[in-house]
VEXDREN-2710 file (C-alpha; in Angstrom, 1 decimal):
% VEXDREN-2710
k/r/px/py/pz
1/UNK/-40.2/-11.9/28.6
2/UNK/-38.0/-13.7/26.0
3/UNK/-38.9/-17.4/26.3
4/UNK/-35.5/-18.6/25.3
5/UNK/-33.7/-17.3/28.4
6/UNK/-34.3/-18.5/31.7
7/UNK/-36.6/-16.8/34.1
8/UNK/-35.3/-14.1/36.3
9/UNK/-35.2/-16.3/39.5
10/UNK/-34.7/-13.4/42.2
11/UNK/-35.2/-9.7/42.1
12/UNK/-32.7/-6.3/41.6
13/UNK/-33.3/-6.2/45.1
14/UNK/-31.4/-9.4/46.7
15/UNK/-27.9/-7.8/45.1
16/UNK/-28.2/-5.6/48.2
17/UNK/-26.9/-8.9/50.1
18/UNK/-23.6/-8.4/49.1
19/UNK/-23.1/-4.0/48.4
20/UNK/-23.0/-4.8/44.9
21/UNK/-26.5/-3.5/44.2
22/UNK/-24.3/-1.1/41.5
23/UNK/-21.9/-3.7/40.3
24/UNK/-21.3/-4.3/36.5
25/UNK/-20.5/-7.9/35.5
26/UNK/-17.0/-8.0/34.8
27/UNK/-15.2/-10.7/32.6
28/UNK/-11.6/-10.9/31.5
29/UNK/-10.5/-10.9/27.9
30/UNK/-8.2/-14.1/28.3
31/UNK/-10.9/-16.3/28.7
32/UNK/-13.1/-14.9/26.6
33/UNK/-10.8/-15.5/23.3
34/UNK/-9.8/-18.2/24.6
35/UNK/-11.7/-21.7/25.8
36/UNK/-10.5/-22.0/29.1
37/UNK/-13.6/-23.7/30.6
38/UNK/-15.3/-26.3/29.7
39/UNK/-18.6/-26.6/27.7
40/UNK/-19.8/-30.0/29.2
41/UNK/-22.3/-30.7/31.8
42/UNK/-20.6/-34.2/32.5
43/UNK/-16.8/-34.1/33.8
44/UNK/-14.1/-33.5/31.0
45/UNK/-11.0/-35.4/32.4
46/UNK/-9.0/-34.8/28.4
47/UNK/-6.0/-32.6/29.0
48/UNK/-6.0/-30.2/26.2
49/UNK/-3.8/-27.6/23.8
50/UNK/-5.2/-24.8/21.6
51/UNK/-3.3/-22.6/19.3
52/UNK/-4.3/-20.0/17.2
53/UNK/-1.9/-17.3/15.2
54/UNK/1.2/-18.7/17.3
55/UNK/-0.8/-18.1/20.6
56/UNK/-1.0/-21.2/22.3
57/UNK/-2.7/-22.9/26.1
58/UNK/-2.4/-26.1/27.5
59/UNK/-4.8/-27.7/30.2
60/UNK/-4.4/-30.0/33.2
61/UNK/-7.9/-31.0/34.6
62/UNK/-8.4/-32.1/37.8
63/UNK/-9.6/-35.6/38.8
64/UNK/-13.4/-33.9/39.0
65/UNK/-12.7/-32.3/35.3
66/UNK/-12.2/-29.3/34.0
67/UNK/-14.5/-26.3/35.1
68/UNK/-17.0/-25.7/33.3
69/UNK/-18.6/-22.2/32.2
70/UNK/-21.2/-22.3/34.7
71/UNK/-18.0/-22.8/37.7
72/UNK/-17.2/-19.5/35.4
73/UNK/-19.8/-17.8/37.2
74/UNK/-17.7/-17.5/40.9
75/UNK/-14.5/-16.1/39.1
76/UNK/-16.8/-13.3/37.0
77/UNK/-18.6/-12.6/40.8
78/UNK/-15.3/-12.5/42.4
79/UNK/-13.6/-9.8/39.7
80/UNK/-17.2/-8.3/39.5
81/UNK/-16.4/-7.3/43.3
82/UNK/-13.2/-6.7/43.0
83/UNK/-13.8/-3.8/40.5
84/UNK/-16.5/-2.5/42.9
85/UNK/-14.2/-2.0/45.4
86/UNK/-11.2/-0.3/43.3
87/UNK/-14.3/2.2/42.1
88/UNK/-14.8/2.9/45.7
89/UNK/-11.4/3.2/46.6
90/UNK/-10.8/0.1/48.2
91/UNK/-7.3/-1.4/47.1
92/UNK/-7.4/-4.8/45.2
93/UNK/-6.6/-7.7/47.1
94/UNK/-6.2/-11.4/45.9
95/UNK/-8.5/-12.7/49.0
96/UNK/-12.2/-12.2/47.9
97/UNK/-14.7/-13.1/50.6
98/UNK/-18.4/-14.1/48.8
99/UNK/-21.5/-14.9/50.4
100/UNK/-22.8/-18.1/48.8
101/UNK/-26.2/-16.4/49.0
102/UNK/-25.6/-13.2/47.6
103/UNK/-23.7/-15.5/44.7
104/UNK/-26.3/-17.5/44.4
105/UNK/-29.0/-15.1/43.4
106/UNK/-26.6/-12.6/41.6
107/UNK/-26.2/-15.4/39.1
108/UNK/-29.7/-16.2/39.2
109/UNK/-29.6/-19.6/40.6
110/UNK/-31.9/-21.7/42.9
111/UNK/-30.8/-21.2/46.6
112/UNK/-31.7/-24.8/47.9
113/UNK/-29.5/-27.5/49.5
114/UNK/-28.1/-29.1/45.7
115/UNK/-27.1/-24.8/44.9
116/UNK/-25.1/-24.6/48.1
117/UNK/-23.5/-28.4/47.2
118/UNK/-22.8/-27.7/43.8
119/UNK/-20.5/-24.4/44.9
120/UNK/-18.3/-27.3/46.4
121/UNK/-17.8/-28.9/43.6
122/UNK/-17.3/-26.1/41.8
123/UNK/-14.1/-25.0/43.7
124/UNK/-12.6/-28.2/43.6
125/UNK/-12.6/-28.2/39.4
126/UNK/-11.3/-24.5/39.2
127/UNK/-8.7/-25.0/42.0
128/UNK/-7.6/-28.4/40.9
129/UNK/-7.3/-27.6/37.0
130/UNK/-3.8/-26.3/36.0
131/UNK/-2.6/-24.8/32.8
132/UNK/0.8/-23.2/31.2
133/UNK/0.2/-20.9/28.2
134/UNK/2.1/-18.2/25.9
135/UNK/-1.1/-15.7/26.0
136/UNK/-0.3/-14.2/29.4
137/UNK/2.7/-12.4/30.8
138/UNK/3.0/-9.9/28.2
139/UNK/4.1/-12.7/25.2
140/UNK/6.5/-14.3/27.9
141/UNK/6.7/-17.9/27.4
142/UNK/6.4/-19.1/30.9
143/UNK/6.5/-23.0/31.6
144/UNK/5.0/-23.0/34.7
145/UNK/1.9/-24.8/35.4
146/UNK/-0.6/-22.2/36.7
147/UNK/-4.3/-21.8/38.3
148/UNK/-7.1/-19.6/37.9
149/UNK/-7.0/-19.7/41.7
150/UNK/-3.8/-20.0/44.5
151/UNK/-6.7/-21.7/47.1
152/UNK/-10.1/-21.4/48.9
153/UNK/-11.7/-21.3/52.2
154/UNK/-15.0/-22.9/53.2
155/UNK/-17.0/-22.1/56.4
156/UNK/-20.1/-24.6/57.1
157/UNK/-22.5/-24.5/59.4
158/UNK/-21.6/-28.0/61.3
159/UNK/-25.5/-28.2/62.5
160/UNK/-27.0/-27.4/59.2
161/UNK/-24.5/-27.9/57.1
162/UNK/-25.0/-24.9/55.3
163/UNK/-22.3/-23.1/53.8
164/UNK/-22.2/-19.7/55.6
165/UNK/-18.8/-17.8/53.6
166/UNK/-16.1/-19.0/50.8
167/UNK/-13.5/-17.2/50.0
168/UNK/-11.2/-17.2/47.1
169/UNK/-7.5/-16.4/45.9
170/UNK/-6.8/-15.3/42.7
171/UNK/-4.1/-16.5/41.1
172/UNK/-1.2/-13.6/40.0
173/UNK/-2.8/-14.0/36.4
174/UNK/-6.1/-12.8/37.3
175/UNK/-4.9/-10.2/39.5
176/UNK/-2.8/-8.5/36.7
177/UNK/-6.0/-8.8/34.8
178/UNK/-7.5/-6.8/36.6
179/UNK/-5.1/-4.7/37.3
180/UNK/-4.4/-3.8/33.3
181/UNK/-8.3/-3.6/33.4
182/UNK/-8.4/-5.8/30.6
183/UNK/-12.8/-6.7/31.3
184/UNK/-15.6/-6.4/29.9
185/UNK/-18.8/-5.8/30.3
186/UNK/-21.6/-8.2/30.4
187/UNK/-25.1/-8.0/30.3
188/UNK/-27.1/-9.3/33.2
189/UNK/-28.9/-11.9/31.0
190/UNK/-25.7/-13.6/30.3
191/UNK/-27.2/-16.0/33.6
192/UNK/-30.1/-16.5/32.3
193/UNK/-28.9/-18.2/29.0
194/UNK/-29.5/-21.7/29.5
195/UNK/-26.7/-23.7/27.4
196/UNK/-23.2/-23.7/27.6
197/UNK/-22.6/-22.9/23.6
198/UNK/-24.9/-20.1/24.0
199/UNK/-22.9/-18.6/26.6
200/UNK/-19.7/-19.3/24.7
201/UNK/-20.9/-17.7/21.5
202/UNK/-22.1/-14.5/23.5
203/UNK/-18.4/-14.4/25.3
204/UNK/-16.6/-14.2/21.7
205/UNK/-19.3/-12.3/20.2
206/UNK/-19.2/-9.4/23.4
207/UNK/-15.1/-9.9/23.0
208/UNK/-15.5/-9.4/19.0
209/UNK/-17.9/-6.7/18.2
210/UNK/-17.4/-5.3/21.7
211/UNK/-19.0/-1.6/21.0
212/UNK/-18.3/-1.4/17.4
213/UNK/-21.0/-2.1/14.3
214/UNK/-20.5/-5.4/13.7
215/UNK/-18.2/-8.6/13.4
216/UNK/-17.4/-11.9/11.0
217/UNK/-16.6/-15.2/11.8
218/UNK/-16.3/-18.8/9.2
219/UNK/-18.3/-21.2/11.1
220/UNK/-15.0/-23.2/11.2
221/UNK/-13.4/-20.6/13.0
222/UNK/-16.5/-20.0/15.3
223/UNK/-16.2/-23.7/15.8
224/UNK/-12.5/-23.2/17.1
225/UNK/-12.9/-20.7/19.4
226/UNK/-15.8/-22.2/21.3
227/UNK/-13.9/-24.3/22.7
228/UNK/-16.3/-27.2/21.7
229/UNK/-15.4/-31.1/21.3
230/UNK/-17.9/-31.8/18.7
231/UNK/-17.8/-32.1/15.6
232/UNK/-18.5/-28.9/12.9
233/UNK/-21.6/-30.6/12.2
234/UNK/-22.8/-30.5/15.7
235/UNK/-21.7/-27.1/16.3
236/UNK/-23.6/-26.3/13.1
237/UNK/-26.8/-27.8/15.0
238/UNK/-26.6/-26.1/18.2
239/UNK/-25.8/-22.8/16.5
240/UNK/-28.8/-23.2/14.6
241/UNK/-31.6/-22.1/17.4
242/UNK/-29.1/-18.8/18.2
243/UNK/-29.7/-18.0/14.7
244/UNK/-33.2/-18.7/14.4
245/UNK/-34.5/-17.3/17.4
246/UNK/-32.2/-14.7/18.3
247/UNK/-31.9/-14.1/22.1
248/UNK/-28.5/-13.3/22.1
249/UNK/-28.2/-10.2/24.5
250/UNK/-26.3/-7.2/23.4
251/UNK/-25.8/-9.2/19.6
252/UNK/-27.9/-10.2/16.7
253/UNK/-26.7/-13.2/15.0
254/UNK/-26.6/-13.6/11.5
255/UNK/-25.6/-16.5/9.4
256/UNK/-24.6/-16.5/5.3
257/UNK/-25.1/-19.9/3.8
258/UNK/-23.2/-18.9/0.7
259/UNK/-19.8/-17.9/2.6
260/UNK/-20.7/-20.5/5.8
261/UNK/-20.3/-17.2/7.8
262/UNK/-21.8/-15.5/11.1
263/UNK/-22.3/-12.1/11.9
264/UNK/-22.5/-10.6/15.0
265/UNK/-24.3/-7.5/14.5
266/UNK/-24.2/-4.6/17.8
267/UNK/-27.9/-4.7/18.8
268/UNK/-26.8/-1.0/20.2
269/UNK/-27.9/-1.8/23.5
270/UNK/-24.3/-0.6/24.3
271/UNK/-23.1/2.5/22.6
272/UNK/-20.8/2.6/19.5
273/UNK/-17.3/3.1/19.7
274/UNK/-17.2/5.8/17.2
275/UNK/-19.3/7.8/19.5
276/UNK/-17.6/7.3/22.7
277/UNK/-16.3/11.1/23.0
278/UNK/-17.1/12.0/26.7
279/UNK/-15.6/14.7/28.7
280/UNK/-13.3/12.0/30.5
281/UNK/-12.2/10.5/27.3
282/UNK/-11.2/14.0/25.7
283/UNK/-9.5/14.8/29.2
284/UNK/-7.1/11.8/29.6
285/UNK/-6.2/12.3/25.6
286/UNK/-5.0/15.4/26.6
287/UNK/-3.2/14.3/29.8
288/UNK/-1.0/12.7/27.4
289/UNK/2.5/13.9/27.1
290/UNK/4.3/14.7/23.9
291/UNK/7.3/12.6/23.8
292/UNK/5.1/9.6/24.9
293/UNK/4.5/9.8/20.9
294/UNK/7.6/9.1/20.1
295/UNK/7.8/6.0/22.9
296/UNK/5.0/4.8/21.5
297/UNK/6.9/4.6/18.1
298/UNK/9.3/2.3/19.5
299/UNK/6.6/0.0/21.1
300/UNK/4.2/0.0/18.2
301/UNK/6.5/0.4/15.1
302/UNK/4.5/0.7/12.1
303/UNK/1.4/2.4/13.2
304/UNK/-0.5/5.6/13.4
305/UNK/0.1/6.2/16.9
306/UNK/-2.8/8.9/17.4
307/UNK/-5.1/6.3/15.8
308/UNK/-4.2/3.9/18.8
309/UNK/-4.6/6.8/21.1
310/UNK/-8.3/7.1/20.0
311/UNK/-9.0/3.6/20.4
312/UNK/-6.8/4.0/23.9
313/UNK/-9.5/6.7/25.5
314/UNK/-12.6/5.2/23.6
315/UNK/-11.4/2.0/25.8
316/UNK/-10.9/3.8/28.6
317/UNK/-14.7/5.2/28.9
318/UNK/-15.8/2.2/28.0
319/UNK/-14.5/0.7/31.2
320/UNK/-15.9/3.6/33.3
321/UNK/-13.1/4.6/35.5
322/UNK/-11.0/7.3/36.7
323/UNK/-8.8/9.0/35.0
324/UNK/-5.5/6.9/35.3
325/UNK/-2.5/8.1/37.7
326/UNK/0.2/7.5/35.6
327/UNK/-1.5/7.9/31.9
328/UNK/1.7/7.5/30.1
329/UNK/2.5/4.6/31.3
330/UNK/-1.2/3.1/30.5
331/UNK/-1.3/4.3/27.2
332/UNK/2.4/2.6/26.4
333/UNK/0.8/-0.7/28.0
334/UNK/-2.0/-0.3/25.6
335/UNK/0.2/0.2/23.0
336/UNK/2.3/-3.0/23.7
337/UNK/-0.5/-5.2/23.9
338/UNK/-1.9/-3.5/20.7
339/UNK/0.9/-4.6/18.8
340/UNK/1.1/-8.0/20.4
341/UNK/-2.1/-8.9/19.4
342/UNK/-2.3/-6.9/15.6
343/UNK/1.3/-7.6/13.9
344/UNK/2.7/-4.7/12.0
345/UNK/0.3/-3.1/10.0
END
């Protein structure tokens, strides 16, 4: 057992509370370039703005603070299900029901009286925290103050009071999210890491590398991205046991003195893009049509289109789904978020 994670609190066996026994944690890629939770374990009341290469967001906390990345945990449980279902057939809805119980010990908490009282709390910092951004919407600039939620139900037990169900409702943002299937994967120790930063650093690292060789960030940068109020120095000092010991899941951390650099290296615990060439993959490149070529000129003006088709399938395995209805249409919406986020070449 690695000493710097957290015990595993409850078996493989209590995920059978919920059906999700075969569920893959899911996270979406907005959050994870971006900080939208918080990285304190004491409320953060600051409003706050973050750019980066013209992308901008803007927070609104709530009287109880911005959530943090352990509130996280309910919205990656929620989408977690929600992708469960759509594998099974089930049509995505915005309403997702949870058991605090099977929530509880999926994310490998305690499931005493102060567990149950803190999912309160919890849904009153991501419902009551608003923000307006420029990442979402396709590039649209849209000035309305938005949630990571629309609203919650709470059933207690009025003897015990014990909380017997929540239920959530994503917000449009995360629905489309999911919807464009723009998650990934995390590894099941990502609850057992014990700090905030260390969470943080494995979210950008997992969004980074994702399944190729390896990845680069200054420390400055790194810094940035975390999301973290303190200063470089302090980053610098918390960074420094991630280094050291190297728990990370999925990512080795390595750190270059001379350039002030880290490098997260694939641990290949997760296969490499390169060889991602499954049947599936190979069948929905050729699915394809030959004039969506040309429309994907238009979108993407500047770049080897085929090239961004082989990254389009290699994505799509990756993800483990179905080959797509409408795969035109997909890969152009690849294609337009390609170029959104690269530039011309």
């Amino acid at each position: 057992m690695n000493r710097n994670l957290k015990p595993v609190r409850h078996s493989q066996g209590d995920l059978f509370v919920c059906d999700i026994t075969d569920v893959i944690l899911k996270d979406d890629l907005a959050s994870m370039e971006h900080p939208f939770y918080s990285l304190s374990k004491k409320p953060d009341r600051e409003p706050r703005r973050y750019e980066h290469n013209g992308q901008w967001i803007e927070f609104r906390p709530s009287i109880k603070g911005l959530p943090t990345i352990y509130d996280k945990d309910l919205i990656i449980y929620a989408v977690s299900q929600l992708i469960a279902g759509m594998k099974k057939g089930r049509p995505l809805s915005k309403n997702v029901r949870i058991d605090p119980y099977a929530f509880l010990t999926f994310a490998q908490r305690g499931v005493g009286g102060r567990d149950y009282d803190a999912l309160s709390d919890s849904l009153d910092r991501i419902d009551g925290t608003r923000f307006r951004t420029n990442i979402l919407f396709d590039g649209t600039r849209t000035d309305e103050w938005i949630g990571i939620i629309d609203g919650a139900k709470m059933e207690t037990d009025e003897k015990t009071g014990k909380i017997r169900s929540l239920e959530l409702r994503l917000s449009d943002s995360v629905i489309q999210t999911i919807e464009d299937m723009e998650v990934l994967t995390l590894h099941p120790d990502y609850f057992r890491l014990s700090r905030p930063i260390e969470r943080r650093v494995y979210e950008i690292a997992r969004k980074s590398v994702g399944q190729g060789d390896s990845w680069d960030f200054r420390m400055e940068t790194l810094h940035r991205k975390s999301g973290s109020k303190g200063s470089l120095r302090e980053f610098r000092r918390q960074m420094k046991p991630i280094i050291e010991k190297d728990f990370l899941p999925d990512y080795m951390v390595i750190y270059d003195e001379q350039r002030d650099c880290i490098t997260f290296v694939n641990r290949k615990t997760m296969p490499i893009a390169r060889d991602i060439a499954n049947d599936q993959a190979q069948r929905l490149l050729g699915l394809l049509s030959a004039d969506v070529f040309d429309r994907a000129r238009v979108v993407a003006p500047g770049w080897d289109v085929h090239h961004i088709a082989n990254s389009f399938v290699a994505w799509w395995a990756t993800i483990q789904q179905p080959v797509p209805s409408s795969p035109d249409a997909l890969f152009l919406k690849f294609c337009e978020t390609w170029q959104q986020k690269n530039g011309a070449p």
